[in-house]
N, C-alpha and C positions, 0 to 999 in steps of 0.2 A: 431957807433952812430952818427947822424948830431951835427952840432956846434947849429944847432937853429932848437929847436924844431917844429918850423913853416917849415922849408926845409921840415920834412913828408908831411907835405900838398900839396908839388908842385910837387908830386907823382898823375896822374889825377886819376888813381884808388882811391888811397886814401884820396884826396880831393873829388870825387863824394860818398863815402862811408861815411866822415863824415856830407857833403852836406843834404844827402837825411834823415841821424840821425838828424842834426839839426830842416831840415823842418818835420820830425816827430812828432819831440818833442813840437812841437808848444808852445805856452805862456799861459802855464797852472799855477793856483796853489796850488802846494802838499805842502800838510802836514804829518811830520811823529810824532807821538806820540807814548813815549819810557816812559814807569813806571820806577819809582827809584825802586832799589834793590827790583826788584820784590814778589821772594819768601817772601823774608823776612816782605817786606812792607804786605804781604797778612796776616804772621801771627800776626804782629802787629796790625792789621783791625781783628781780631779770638780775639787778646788776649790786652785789649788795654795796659795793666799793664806792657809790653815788652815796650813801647815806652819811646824811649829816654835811654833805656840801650842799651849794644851792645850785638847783636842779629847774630847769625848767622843759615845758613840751612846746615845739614849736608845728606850725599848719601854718601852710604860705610864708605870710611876713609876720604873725603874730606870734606871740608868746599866750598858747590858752591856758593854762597855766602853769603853777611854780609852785615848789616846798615854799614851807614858812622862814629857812634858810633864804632862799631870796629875797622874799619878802621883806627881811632885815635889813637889804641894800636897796627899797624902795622900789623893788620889781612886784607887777600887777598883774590879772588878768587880761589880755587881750592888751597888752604893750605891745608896741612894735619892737620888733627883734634889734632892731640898731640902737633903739631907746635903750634897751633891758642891759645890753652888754654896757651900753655908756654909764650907766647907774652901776651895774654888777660887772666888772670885766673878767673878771674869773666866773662865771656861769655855763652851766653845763649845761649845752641845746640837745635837746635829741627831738628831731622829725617825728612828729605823729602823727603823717597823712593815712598812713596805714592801720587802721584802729583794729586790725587782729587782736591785737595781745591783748588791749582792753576789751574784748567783749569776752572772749575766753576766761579774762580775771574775774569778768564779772558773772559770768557764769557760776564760776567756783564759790564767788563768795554767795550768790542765791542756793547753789546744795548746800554747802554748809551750814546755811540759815532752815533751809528745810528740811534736813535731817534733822536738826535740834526739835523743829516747832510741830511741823507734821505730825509725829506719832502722838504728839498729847494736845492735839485737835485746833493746832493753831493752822491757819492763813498767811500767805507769804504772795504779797502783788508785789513785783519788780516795777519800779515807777521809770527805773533809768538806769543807766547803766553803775551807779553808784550810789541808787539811791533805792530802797525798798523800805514798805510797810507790812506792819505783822499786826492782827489779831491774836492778842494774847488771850481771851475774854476765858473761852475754856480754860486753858492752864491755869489760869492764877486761881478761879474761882473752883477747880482740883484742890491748888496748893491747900487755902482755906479751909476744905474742906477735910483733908489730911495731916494741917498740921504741918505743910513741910514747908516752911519760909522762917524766914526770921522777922526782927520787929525795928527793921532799920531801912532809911533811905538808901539808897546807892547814888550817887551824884547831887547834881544840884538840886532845889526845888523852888518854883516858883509858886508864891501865894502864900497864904496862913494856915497853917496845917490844924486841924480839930484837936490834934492827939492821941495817938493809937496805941494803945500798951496791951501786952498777953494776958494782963491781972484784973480786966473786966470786962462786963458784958456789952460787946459792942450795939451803939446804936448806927442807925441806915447811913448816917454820914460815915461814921467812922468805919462802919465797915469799906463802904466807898471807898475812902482813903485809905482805905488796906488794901485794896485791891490795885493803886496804884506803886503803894509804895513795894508790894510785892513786884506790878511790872515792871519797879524799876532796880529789881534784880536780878529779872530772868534776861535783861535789857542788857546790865553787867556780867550777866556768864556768853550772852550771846555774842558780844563785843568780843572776849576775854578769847571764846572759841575761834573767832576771825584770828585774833593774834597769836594764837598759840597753834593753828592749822596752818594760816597760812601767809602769815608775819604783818596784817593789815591791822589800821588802827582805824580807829571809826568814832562818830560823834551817834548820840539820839537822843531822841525825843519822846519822852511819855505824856501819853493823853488821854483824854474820853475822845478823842475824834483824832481823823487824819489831819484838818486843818492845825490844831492846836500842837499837833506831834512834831507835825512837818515846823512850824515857827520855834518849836521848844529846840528840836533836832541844829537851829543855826547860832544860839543863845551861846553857847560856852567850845570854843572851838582851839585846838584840836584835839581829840582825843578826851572827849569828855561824855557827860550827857546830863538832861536834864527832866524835869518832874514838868508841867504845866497844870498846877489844880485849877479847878475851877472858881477858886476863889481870887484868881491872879487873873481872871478876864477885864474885868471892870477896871483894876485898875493898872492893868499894861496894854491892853488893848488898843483902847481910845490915841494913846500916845505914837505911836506905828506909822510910819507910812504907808498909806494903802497900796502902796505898789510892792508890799511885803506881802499883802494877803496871796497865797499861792491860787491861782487861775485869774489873777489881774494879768494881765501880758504887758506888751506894749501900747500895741493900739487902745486896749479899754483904760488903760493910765491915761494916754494923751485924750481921751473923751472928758473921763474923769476931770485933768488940768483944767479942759476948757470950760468946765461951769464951777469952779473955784474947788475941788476939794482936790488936799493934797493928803490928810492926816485920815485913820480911822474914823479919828471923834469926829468928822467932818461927812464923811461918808453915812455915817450911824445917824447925823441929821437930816438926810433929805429922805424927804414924802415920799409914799411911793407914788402918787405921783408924778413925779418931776423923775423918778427912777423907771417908769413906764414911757415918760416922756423920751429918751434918751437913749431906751433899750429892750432888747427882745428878751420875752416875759424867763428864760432860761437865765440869764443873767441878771436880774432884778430879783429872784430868789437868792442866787449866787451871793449878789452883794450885802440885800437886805440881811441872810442868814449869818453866812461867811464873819463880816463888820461885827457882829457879836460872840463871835466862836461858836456856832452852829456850824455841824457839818454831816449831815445822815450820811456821803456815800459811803459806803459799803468797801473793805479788804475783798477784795475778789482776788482769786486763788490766779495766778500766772497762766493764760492759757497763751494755745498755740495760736502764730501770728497768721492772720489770713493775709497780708501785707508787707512785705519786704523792701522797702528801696533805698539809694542811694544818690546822692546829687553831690553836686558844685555849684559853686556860685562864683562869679567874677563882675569886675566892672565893666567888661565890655568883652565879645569874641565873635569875630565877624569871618574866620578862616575856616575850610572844614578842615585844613590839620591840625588845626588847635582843638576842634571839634572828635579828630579821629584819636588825636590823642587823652582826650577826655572821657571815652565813650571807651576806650581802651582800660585806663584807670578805675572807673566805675565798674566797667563788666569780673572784671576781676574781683572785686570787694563784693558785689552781690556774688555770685558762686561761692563766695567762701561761707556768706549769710545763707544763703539758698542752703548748701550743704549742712550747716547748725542748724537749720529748721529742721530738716530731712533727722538729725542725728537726735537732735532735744528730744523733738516732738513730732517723729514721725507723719510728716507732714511736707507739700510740693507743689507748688506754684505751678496754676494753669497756663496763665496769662503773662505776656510780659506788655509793658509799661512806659513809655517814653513821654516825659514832660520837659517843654523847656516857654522859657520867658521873653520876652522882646523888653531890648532895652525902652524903646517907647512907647511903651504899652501901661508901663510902671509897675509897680510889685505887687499888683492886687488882680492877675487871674494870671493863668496860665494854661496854656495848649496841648492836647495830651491827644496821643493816638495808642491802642493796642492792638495786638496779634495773639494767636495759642503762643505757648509758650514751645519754641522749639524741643522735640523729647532727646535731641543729644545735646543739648545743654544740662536737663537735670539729672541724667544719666552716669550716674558717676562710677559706671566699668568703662567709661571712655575715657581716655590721656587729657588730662586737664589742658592740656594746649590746645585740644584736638574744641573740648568743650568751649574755651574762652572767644577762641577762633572763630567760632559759628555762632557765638553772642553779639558779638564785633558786627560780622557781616547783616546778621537780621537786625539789631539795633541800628546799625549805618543806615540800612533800607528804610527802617523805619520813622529815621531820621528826616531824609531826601524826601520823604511822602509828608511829611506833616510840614517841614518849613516853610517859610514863604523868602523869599530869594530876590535880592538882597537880603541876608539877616543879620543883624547886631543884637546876642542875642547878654542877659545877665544871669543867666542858672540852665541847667541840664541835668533832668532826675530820669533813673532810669528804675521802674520796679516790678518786682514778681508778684503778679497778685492771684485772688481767689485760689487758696490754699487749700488741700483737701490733704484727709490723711490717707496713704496710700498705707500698701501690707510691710510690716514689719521681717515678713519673713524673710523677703531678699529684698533689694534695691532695682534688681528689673523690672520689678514690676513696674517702676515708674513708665517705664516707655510703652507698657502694655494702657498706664493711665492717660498717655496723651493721645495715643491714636485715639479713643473715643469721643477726640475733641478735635478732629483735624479740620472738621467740616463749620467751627466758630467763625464769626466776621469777625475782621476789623472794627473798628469804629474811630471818631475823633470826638472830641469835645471840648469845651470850653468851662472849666471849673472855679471856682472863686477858692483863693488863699487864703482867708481872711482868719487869724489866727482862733482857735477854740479856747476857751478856758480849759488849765490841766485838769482841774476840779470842777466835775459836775453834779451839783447837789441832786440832779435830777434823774441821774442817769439808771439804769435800771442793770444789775449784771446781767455778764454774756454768758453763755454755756463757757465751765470750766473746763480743763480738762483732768481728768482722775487724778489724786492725789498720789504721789511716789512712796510704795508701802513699805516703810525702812523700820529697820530695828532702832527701838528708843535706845538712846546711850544711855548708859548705866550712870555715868559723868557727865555733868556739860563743860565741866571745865577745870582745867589742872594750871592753869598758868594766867592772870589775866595782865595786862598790860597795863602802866603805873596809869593813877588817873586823883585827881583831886579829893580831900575829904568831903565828903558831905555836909551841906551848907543850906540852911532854912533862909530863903531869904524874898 
């Protein structure tokens, strides 16, 4: 490892490598907006009688998670359900194998973010079901130009701010930091609009980059947000665990452990080099960049998914009625996705998808077979039972054709894929779109799992899809949700 983590840079390779990420990245500003305890927050907005008890969501034997309410009685994510009541015994379980309700919340809260941002030429990529970034870059550098902001932070702010007053003629820094501290009140009406539409509280994150939004976005939690200038890299960076930086996963952590780095500033020491040595050139950008707050990709605007599926995982299932009744559960949950796609984003799955795992095999590939995608499945003038029924029976088939027998198997995904947008004008037409495909094969294959970084500094956008042409509100916000004074620190 170098004594100074700046000697990587007098590598020319890897000074024109982080060179060309910097000028990428230009002086943009993202924001990321993170729901508090999601699930949970969703069933409190269902049930409002749950608020202010401690709440939790259970799948399987877990607790995935819990209000800050629990939390006070030493209840965690991914606790076992017998733990959580022994800690909390007055705790409120409620079953979330069914993730309807949260993808529907989550829905509402991405229009309500892009009806705000869209009509004054902001970006809104859905990262997750509770988590979205926004390009503000247009709108603030509007505000600026009209005069319509004020000359005050909104929440926290990390780093030393220049200082920005309306009684001089700003220089390139300071305007810079006007440009934040302006995102970080369009950041406060957009939050303020979540709770005043649709009773959600929310955390974020202001940045010049998604990386830095996303880390600022987990700094002050619940119901808060925060600034990350760029003057707070150097020195809160280095101190981080690298298994913070967003597109580290599991596995590149466990890489990472095994040649000694646990910290940023540890990471920000190795050559490239020994980062070549270790890894494929996509992720040696990732790290080398990422490790300094560098982050060129790109707000790409939510398009439609060409991809749909749904799985389980268990320790072990060697029966096929444990199998029919899993293949039961999933078929249900994709037609309910299948249909959101079709409603969002006019869009239907040609293909359907069957993957499953061998327990001894280990968790690094998995066996996949596909078919057309049956057209009374996505046909939704037929009786939902009538649909599920005949997902059931081609899945089971497709099942019996790929296993190998004896099986013990640890996961079962099933998915719709290669999406096309079909006609908006009726929903028959779907069935007019699969006959043109009756005559597709099958196929099998063999695919490696091996987890992607969420962030790819490399990645290039995909076709969007049109933007939602909505009337700007005259208001962004009447009501916002109590939240901390602002704090330079």
């Amino acid at each position: 490892m170098a004594d100074d983590p700046n000697d990587v840079l007098i590598d020319p390779e890897a000074a024109q490598m982080f060179r060309e990420a910097t000028i990428a990245q230009g002086e943009r500003v993202i924001v990321c907006v993170d729901l508090d305890y999601f699930y949970v927050q969703v069933e409190e907005v269902r049930q409002p009688g749950l608020k202010g008890k401690p709440v939790g969501v259970t799948q399987k034997y877990l607790v995935v998670t819990c209000n800050y309410e629990a939390r006070a009685y030493g209840v965690t994510k991914l606790m076992g359900i017998a733990e959580a009541q022994e800690k909390c015994p007055h705790i409120h379980l409620i079953r979330g194998e069914d993730l309807t309700p949260y993808r529907e919340a989550s829905s509402k809260i991405c229009q309500v973010i892009s009806e705000l941002v869209q009509p004054r030429g902001g970006v809104v990529q859905k990262a997750s079901a509770d988590e979205m970034f926004i390009d503000l870059t247009t709108e603030v550098r509007d505000r600026i130009e009209s005069s319509e902001h004020s000359w005050n932070w909104q929440g926290h702010v990390k780093g030393k701010d220049v200082g920005v007053t309306a009684s001089q003629t700003l220089t390139d820094a300071q305007r810079q930091e006007l440009e934040l501290m302006i995102g970080s009140q369009i950041a406060s009406e957009i939050r303020g609009a979540l709770y005043q539409r649709l009773g959600y509280t929310s955390c974020a994150g202001i940045a010049r980059n998604k990386l830095l939004a996303k880390l600022a976005s987990n700094m002050h939690k619940p119901n808060n947000q925060t600034v990350f200038l760029p003057s707070a890299i150097d020195s809160m960076l280095p101190a981080m665990a690298a298994r913070q930086i967003p597109g580290v996963g599991w596995r590149l952590h466990q890489t990472l452990r095994d040649i000694g780095v646990e910290t940023v500033d540890e990471l920000q020491r190795l050559s490239l080099r020994l980062l070549r040595q270790y890894f494929a050139p996509r992720i040696v950008r990732l790290l080398l960049c990422a490790s300094r707050g560098v982050d060129p990709s790109p707000v790409e605007q939510t398009a439609a998914p060409r991809t749909i599926s749904v799985e389980d995982s268990f320790a072990a299932c060697s029966s096929m009625d444990e199998i029919d009744g899993f293949l039961r559960a999933l078929g249900t949950d994709l037609i309910v996705r299948i249909d959101s796609a079709l409603e969002e984003f006019g869009v239907s799955p040609q293909s359907l998808v069957l993957k499953l795992r061998y327990r001894e095999r280990g968790n690094s590939s998995r066996v996949s077979r596909q078919v057309p995608m049956p057209k009374e499945v996505v046909d939704t003038r037929q009786p939902l039972q009538n649909r599920l029924d005949t997902l059931f029976k081609v899945s089971r088939s497709l099942f019996l054709k790929t296993v190998e027998t004896p099986f013990n198997l640890t996961l079962l995904n099933l998915g719709a894929i290669n999406s096309k947008t079909v006609s908006s004008s009726a929903t028959s037409a779907i069935t007019n779109f699969f006959e043109r495909n009756e005559d597709a094969k099958s196929s099998v294959e063999v695919e490696s799992s091996l987890p992607l970084p969420k962030y790819n500094l490399t990645s290039q956008p995909e076709s969007a899809s049109e933007p939602i042409q909505l009337q700007s509100p005259t208001t962004w916000i009447a009501q916002s949700p109590p939240q901390v004074e602002p704090t330079a620190e």
